[in-house]
KEVEX-10150 format. One record per atom (N, C-alpha, C): residue in three letters; x, y, z. Coordinates in steps of 0.02 Angstrom, whole numbers, padded with zeros to 5 digits, always signed. Layout:
! KEVEX-10150
ALAXYZ...
//
This chain:
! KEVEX-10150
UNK-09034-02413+00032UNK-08970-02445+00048UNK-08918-02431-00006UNK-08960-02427-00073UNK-08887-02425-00138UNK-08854-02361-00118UNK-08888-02296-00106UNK-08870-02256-00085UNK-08819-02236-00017UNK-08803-02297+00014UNK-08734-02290+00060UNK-08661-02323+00004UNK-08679-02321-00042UNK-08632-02354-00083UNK-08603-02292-00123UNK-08531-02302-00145UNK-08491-02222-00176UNK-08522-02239-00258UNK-08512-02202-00308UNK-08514-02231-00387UNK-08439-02239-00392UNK-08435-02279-00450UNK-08495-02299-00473UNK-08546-02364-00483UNK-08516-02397-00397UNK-08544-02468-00368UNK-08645-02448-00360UNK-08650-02383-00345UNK-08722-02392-00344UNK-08752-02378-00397UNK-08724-02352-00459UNK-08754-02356-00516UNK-08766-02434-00531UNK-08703-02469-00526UNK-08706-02517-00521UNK-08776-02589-00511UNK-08772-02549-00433UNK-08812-02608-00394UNK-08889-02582-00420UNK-08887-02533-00424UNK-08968-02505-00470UNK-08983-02552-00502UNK-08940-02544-00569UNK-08936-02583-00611UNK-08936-02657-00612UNK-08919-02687-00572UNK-08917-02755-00546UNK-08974-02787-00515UNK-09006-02729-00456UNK-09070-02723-00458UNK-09130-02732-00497UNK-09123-02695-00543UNK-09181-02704-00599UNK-09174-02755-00654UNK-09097-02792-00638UNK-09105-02852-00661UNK-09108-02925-00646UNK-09158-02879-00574UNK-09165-02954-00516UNK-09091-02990-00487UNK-09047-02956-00490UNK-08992-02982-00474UNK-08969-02976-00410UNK-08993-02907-00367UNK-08978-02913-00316UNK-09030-02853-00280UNK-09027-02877-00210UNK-09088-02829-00171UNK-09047-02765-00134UNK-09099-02726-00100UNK-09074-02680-00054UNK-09052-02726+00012UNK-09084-02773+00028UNK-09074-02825+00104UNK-09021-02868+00098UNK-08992-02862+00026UNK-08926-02920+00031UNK-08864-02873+00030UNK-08869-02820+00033UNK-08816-02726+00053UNK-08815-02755+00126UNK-08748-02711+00139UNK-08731-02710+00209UNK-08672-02654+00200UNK-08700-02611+00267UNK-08645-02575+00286UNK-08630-02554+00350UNK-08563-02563+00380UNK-08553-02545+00451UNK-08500-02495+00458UNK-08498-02439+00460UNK-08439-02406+00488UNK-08409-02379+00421UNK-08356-02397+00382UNK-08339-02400+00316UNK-08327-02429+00275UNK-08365-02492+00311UNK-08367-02555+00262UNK-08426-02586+00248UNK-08440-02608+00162UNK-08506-02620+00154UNK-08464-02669+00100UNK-08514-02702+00104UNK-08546-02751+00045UNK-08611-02778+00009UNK-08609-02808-00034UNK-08655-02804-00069UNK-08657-02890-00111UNK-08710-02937-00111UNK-08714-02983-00123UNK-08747-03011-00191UNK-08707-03037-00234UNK-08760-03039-00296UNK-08760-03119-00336UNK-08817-03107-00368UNK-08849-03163-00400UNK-08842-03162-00475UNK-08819-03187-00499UNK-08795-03227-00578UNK-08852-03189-00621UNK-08919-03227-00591UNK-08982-03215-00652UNK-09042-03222-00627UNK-09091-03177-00611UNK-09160-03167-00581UNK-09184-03226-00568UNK-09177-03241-00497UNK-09212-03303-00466UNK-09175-03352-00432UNK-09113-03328-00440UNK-09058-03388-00415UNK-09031-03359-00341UNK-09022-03402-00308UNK-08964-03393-00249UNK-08920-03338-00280UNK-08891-03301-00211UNK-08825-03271-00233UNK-08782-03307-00223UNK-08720-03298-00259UNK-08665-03351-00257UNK-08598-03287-00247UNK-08574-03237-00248UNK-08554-03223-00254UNK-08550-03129-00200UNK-08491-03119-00173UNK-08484-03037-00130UNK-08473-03009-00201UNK-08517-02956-00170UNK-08491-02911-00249UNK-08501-02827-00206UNK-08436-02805-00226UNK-08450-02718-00212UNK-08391-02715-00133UNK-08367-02780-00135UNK-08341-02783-00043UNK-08297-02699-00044UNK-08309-02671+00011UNK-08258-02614+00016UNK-08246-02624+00091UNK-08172-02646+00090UNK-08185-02671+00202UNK-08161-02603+00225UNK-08156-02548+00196UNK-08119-02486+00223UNK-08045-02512+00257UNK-08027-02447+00308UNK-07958-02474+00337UNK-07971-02520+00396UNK-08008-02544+00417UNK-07984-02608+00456UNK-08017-02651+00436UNK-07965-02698+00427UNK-07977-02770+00400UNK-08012-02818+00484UNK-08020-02813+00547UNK-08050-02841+00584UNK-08120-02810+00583UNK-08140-02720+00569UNK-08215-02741+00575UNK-08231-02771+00504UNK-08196-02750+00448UNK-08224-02788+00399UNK-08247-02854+00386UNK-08198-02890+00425UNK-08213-02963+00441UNK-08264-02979+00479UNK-08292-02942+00522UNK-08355-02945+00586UNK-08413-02945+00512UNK-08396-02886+00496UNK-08475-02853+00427UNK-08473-02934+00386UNK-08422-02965+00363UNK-08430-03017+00319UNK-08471-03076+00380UNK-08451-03086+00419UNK-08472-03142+00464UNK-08528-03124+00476UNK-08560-03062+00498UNK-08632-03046+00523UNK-08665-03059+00462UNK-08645-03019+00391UNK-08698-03020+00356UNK-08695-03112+00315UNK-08657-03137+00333UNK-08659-03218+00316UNK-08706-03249+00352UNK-08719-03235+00411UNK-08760-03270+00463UNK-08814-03247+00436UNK-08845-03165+00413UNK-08905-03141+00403UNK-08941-03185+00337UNK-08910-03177+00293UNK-08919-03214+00211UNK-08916-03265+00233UNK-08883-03335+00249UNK-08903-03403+00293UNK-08876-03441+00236UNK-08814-03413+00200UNK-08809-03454+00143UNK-08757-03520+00171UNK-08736-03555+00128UNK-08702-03613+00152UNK-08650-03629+00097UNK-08627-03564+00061UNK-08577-03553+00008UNK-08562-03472-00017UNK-08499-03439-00031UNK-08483-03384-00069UNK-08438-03373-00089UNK-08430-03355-00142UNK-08349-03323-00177UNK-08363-03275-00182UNK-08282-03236-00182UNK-08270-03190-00170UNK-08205-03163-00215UNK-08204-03144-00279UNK-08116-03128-00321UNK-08111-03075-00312UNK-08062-03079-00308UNK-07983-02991-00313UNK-07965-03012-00398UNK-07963-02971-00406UNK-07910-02956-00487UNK-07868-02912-00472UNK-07813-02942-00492UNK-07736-02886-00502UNK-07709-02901-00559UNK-07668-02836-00578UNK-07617-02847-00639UNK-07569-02893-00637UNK-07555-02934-00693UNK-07486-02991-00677UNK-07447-02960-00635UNK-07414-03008-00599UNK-07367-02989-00549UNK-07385-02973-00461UNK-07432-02953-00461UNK-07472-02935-00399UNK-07507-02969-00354UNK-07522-02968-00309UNK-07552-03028-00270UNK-07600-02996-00210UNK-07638-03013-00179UNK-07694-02997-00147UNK-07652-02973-00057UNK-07623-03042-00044UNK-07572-03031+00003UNK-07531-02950+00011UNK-07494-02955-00039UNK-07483-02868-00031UNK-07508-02816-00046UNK-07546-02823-00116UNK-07569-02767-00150UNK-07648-02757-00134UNK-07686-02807-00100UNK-07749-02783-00052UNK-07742-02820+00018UNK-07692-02795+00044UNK-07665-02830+00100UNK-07735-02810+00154UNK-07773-02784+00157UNK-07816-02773+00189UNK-07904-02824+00179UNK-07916-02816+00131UNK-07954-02843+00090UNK-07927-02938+00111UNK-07879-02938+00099UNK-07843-03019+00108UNK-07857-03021+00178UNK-07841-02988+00204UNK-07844-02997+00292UNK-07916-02995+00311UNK-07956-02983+00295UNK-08018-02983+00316UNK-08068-03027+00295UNK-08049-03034+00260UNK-08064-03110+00199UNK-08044-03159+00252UNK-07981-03186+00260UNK-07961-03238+00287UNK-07981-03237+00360UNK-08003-03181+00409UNK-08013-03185+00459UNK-08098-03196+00467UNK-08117-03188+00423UNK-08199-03206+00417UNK-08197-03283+00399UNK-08147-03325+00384UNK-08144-03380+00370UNK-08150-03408+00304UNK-08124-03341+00237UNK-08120-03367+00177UNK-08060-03398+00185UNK-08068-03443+00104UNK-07978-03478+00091UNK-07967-03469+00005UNK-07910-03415+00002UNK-07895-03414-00064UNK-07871-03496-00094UNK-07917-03517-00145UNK-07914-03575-00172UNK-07896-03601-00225UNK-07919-03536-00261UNK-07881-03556-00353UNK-07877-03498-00395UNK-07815-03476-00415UNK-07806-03441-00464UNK-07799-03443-00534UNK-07843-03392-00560UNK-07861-03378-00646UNK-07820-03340-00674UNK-07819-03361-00735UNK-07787-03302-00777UNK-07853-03284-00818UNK-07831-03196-00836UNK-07871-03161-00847UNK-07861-03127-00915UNK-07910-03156-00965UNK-07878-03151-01048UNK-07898-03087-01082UNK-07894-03076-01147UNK-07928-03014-01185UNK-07893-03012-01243UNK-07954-03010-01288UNK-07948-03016-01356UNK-07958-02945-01365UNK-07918-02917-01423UNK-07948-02851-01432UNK-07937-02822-01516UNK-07986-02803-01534UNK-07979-02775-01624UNK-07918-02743-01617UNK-07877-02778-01702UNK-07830-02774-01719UNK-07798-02836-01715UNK-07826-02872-01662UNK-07801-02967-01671UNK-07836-02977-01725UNK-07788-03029-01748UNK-07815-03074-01813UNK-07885-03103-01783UNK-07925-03134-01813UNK-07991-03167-01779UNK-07966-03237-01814UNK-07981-03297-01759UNK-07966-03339-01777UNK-07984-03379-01818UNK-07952-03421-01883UNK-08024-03435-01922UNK-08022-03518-01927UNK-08103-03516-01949UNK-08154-03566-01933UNK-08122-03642-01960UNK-08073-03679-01943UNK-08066-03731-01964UNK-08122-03768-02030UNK-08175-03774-02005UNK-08240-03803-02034UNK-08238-03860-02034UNK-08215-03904-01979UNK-08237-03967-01970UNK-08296-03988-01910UNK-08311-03922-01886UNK-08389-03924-01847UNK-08447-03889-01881UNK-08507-03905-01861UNK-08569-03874-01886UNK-08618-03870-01813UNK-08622-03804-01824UNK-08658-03769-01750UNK-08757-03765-01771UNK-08761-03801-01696UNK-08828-03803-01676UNK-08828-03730-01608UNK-08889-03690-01629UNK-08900-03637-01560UNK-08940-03672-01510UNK-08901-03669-01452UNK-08917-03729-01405UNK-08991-03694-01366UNK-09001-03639-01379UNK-09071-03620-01354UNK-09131-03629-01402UNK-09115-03672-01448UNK-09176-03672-01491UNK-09176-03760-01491UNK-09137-03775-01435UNK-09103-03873-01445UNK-09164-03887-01369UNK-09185-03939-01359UNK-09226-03973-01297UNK-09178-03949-01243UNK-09180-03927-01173UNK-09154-03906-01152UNK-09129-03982-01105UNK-09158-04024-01097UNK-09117-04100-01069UNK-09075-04099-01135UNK-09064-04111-01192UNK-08998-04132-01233UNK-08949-04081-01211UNK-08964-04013-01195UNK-08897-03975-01190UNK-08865-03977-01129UNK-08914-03991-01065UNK-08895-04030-01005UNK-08842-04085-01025UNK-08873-04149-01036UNK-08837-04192-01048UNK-08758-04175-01089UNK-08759-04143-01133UNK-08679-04139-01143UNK-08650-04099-01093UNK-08672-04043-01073UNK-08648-04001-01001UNK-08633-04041-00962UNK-08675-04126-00935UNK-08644-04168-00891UNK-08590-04196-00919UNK-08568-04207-00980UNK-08525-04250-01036UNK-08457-04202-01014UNK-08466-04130-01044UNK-08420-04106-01027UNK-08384-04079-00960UNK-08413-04096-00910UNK-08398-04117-00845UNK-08363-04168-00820UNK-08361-04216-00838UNK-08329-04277-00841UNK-08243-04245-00859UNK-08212-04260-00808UNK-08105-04245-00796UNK-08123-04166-00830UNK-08167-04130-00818UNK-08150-04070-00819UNK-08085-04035-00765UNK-08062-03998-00789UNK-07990-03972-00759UNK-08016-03885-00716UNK-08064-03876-00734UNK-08076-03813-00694UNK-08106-03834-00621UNK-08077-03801-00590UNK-08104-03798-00498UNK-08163-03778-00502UNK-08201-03755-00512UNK-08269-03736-00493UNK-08332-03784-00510UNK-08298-03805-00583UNK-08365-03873-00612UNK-08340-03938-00565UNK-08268-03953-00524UNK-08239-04002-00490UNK-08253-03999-00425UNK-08269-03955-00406UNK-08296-03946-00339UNK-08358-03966-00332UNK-08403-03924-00388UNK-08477-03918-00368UNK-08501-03989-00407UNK-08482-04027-00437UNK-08490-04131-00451UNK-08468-04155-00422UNK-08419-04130-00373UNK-08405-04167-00306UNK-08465-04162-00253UNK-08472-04102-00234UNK-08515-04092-00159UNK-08621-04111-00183UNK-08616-04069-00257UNK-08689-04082-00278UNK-08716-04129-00333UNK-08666-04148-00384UNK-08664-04190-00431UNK-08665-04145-00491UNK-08638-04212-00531UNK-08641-04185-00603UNK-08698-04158-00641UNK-08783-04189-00634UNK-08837-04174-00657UNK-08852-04091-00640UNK-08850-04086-00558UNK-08863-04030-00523UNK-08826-03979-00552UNK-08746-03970-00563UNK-08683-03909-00582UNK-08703-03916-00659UNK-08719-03955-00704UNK-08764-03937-00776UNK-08814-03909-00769UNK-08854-03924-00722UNK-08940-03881-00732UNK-08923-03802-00717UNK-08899-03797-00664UNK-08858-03722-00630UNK-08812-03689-00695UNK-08787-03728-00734UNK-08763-03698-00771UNK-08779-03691-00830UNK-08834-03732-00842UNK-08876-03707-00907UNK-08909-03659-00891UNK-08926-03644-00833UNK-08990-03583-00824UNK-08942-03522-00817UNK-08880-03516-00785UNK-08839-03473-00814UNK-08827-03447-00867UNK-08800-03495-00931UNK-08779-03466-00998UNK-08845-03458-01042UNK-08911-03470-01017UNK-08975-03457-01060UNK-08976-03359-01047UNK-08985-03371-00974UNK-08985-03289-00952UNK-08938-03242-00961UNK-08895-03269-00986UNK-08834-03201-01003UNK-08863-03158-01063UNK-08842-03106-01059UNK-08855-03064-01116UNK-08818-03078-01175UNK-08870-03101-01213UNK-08840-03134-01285UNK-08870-03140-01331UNK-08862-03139-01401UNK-08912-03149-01471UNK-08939-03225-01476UNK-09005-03246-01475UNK-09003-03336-01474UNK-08949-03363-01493UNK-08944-03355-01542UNK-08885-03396-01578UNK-08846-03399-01573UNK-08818-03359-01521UNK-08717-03357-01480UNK-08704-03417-01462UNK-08743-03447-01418UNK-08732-03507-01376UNK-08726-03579-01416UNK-08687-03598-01444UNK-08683-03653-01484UNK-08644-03716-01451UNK-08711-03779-01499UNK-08662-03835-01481UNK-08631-03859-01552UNK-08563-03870-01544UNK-08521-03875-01594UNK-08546-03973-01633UNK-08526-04005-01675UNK-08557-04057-01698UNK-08496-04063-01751UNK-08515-04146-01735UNK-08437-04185-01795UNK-08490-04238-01825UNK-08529-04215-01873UNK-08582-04254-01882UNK-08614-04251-01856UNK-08643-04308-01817UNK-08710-04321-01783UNK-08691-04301-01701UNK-08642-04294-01691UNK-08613-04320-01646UNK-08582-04250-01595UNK-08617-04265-01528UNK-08579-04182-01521UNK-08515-04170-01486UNK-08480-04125-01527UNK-08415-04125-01491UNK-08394-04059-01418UNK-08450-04049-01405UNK-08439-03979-01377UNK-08458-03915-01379UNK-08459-03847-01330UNK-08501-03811-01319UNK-08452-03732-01334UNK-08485-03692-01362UNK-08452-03613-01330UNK-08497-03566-01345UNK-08491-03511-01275UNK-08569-03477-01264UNK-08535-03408-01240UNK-08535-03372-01298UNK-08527-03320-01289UNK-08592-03255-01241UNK-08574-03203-01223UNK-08620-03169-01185UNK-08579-03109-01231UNK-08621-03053-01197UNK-08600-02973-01241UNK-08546-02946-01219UNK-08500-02984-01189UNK-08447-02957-01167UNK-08377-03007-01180UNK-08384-03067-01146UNK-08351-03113-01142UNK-08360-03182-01178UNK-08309-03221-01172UNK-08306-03306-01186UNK-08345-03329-01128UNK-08416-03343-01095UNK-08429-03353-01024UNK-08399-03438-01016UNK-08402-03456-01076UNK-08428-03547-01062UNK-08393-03584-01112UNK-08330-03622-01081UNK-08304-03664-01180UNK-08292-03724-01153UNK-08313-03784-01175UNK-08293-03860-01171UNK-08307-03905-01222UNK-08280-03964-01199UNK-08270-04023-01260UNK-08278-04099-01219UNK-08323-04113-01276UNK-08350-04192-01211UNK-08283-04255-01227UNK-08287-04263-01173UNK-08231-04324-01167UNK-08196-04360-01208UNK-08249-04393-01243UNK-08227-04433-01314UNK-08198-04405-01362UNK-08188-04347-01369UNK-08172-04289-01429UNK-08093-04246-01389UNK-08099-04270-01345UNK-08024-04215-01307UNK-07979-04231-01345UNK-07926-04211-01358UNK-07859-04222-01387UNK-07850-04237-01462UNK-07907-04180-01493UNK-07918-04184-01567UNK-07922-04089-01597UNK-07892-04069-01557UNK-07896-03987-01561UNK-07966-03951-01549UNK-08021-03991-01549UNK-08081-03934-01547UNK-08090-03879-01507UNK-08057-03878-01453UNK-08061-03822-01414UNK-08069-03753-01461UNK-07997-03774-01501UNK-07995-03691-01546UNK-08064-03689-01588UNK-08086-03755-01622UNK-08125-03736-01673UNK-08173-03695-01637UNK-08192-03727-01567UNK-08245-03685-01549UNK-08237-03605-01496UNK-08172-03602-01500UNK-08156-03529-01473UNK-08148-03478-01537UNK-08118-03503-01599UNK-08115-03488-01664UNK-08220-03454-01682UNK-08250-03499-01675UNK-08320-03456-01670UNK-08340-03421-01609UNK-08355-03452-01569UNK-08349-03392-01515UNK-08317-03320-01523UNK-08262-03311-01541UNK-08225-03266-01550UNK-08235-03231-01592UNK-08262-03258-01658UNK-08277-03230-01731UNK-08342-03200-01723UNK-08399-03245-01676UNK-08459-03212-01661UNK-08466-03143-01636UNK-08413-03145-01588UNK-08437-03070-01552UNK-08383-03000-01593UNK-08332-03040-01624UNK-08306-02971-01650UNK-08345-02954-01716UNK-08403-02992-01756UNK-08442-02979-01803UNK-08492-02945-01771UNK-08490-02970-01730UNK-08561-02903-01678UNK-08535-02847-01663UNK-08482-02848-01694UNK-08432-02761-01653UNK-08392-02753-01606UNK-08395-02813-01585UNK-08367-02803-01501UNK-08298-02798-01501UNK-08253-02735-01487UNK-08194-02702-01491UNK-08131-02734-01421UNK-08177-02787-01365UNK-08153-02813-01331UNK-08185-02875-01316UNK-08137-02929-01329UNK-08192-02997-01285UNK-08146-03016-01229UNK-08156-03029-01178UNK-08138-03060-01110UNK-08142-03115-01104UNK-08104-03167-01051UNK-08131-03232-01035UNK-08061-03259-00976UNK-08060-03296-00934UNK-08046-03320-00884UNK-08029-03394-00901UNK-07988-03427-00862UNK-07971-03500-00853UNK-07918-03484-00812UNK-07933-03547-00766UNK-07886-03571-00716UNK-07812-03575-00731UNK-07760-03550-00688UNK-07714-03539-00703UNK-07671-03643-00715UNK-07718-03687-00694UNK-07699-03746-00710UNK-07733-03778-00752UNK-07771-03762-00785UNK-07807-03775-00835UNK-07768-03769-00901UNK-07708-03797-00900UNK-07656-03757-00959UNK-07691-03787-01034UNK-07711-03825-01058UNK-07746-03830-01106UNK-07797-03783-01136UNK-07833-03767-01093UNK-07896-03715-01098UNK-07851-03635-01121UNK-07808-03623-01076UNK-07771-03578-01071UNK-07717-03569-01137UNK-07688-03609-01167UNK-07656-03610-01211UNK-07714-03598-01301UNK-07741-03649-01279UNK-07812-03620-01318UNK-07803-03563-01351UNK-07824-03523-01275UNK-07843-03457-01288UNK-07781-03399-01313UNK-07716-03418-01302UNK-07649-03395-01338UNK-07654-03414-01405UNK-07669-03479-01425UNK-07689-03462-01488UNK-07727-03433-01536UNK-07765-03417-01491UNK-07835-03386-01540UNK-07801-03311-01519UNK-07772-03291-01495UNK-07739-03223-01510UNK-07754-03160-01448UNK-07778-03218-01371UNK-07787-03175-01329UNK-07717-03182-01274UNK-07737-03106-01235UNK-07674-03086-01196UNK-07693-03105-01129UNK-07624-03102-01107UNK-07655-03112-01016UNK-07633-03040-00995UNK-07701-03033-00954UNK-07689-02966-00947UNK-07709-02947-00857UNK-07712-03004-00834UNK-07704-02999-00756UNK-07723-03080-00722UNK-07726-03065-00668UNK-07733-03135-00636UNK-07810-03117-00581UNK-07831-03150-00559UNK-07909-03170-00510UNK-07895-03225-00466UNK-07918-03181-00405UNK-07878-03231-00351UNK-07953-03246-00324UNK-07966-03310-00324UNK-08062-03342-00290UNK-08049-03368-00229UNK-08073-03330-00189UNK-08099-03343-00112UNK-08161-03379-00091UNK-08153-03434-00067UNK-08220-03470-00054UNK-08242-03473+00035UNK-08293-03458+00031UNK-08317-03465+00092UNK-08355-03516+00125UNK-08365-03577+00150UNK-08424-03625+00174UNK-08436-03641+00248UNK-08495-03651+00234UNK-08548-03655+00298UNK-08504-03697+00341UNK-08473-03714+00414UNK-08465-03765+00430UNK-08533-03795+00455
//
């Protein structure tokens, strides 16, 4: 099946493959449109279209999304476009948009799309936190602040999924996420004001995947302290680009990240799909 796919999506899905991420049976292709369905981290649901190419018609493309939704039997999917500031899915994948929405997605929330890159200053370390590596911590304590920092979270995705599944459930899902990313143990830190924890940031080999601050501690700057390491972590590892995302209403999170010295360098438009 990877093989009805152009490169370099089937190098790709190989690759994705062998990292349990996605099968040959979750591919689909009809005509000149295929897709391809993938999973976060070996063992999980897919959550996510990955590879969509609807060719030029946006009605069979929409048929290929609806058939292969019924086949997989899922009862959730997203689906992002990224464009350069200024651009929008509506015109600039006016096709892609149309086929989307006629399969019964609904564009729901837009991100901005960041990047740090050598030659930025790296932000430095306040030093009023002291970092624990949360993979060497009981994995219920790092749950439990993941539910902490859930609580009036401002991002759509952790607000949705403590709405429909709860707060315990969108922490467990998301600890088994940021364990499996590709990362050095010690990236993933919980930040500490004493005894006391103030919050999380979990870098992966590419990106910022994961940054928050538990309730009691909001409106005391930590965000930066802990994007300030995050940030310092991976450009000491070499890394000549770091990436990271937040909701385009998330202006706190977002401003954050202007301070620590990243750019916006496009926008991500998330399409959600659900079971009726």
């Amino acid at each position: 099946m990877f093989d009805q796919f152009p490169e370099p999506g089937r190098s790709q899905l190989a690759a994705a493959f062998d990292e349990g991420r996605t099968r040959p049976e979750w591919c689909f292709v009809e005509g000149q449109a295929r897709l391809a369905f993938w999973a976060p981290f070996a063992g999980s649901e897919p959550v996510i279209i990955w590879q969509f190419d609807p060719g030029p018609d946006p009605v069979a493309a929409a048929e290929l999304l609806r058939s292969s939704l019924r086949t997989m039997g899922l009862s959730k999917i997203i689906y992002d476009i990224s464009l350069k500031p200024g651009l929008t899915p509506v015109v600039d994948r006016a096709v892609e948009h149309e086929a989307l929405t006629l399969a019964g997605f609904a564009m729901e929330v837009e991100r901005l799309m960041l990047e740090w890159v050598t030659g930025t200053d790296v932000p430095p370390d306040p030093g009023r936190l002291t970092y624990h590596p949360a993979r060497r911590m009981d994995p219920a304590e790092v749950i439990d602040i993941l539910v902490r920092v859930s609580e009036g979270s401002l991002d759509y995705d952790t607000r949705i999924e403590v709405a429909t599944a709860g707060a315990e459930h969108e922490a467990r899902w998301m600890y088994d996420d940021l364990v499996n990313r590709k990362a050095k143990p010690d990236w993933f830190v919980i930040g500490y004001l004493g005894d006391s924890p103030v919050g999380l940031v979990a870098p992966d080999d590419h990106s910022i995947a994961y940054i928050g601050v538990v309730p009691e501690h909001r409106g005391h700057g930590y965000v930066d302290d802990l994007l300030a390491r995050g940030t310092r972590t991976l450009a000491e590892a070499g890394l000549q680009r770091i990436v990271a995302a937040t909701d385009l209403a998330n202006v706190p999170t977002a401003n954050a990240f202007l301070r620590a010295g990243y750019s916006e360098v496009g926008r991500l438009f998330r399409y959600y799909w659900r079971a009726s």
